[in-house]
C-alpha positions in Angstrom: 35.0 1.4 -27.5 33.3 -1.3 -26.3 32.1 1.0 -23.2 30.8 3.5 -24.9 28.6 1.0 -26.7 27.4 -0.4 -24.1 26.8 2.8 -22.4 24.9 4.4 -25.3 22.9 0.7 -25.6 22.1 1.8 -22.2 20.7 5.0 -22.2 19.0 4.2 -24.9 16.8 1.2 -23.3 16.6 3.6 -20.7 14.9 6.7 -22.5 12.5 4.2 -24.4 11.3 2.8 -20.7 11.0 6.1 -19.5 9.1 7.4 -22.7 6.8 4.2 -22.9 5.6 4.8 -19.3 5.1 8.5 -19.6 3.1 8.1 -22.4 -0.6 8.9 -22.6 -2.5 7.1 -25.6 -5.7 8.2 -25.0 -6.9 5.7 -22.0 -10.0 6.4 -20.6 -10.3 6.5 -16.8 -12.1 3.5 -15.4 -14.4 4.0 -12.5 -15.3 1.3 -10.3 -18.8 0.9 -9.0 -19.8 1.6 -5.2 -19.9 -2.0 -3.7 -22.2 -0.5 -1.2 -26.1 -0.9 -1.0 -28.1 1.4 1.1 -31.4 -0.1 3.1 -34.0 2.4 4.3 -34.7 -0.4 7.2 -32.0 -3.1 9.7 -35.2 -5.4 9.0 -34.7 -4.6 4.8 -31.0 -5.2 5.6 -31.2 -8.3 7.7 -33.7 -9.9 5.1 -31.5 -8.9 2.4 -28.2 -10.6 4.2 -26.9 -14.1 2.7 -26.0 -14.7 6.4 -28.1 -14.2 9.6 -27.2 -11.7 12.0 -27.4 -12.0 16.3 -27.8 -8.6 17.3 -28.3 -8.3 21.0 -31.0 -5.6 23.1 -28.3 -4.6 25.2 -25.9 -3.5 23.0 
């Protein structure tokens, strides 16, 4: 007796978990934002930079 308790107490947890994640309440999709930024110029890049960059002729 105590088995089949258990085992129905079981499947029971188990059907609500499956049900709660299956479940679609109406959640928009959330898009992130590009994190890229496009430069028509290196110099409009390089002036734009937190940093400074060595770039070398030869390379």
């Amino acid at each position: 007796m105590k088995r089949t308790v258990t085992a129905i107490a079981l499947a029971l947890i188990l059907a609500l978990a499956l049900a709660a994640c299956g479940a679609k309440g109406g959640e928009e999709d959330v898009q992130i934002p590009t994190p890229w930024t496009e430069y028509d110029s290196l110099d409009e890049a390089l002036s734009a930079a937190e940093w400074e960059a060595l770039l070398s002729d030869g390379a």
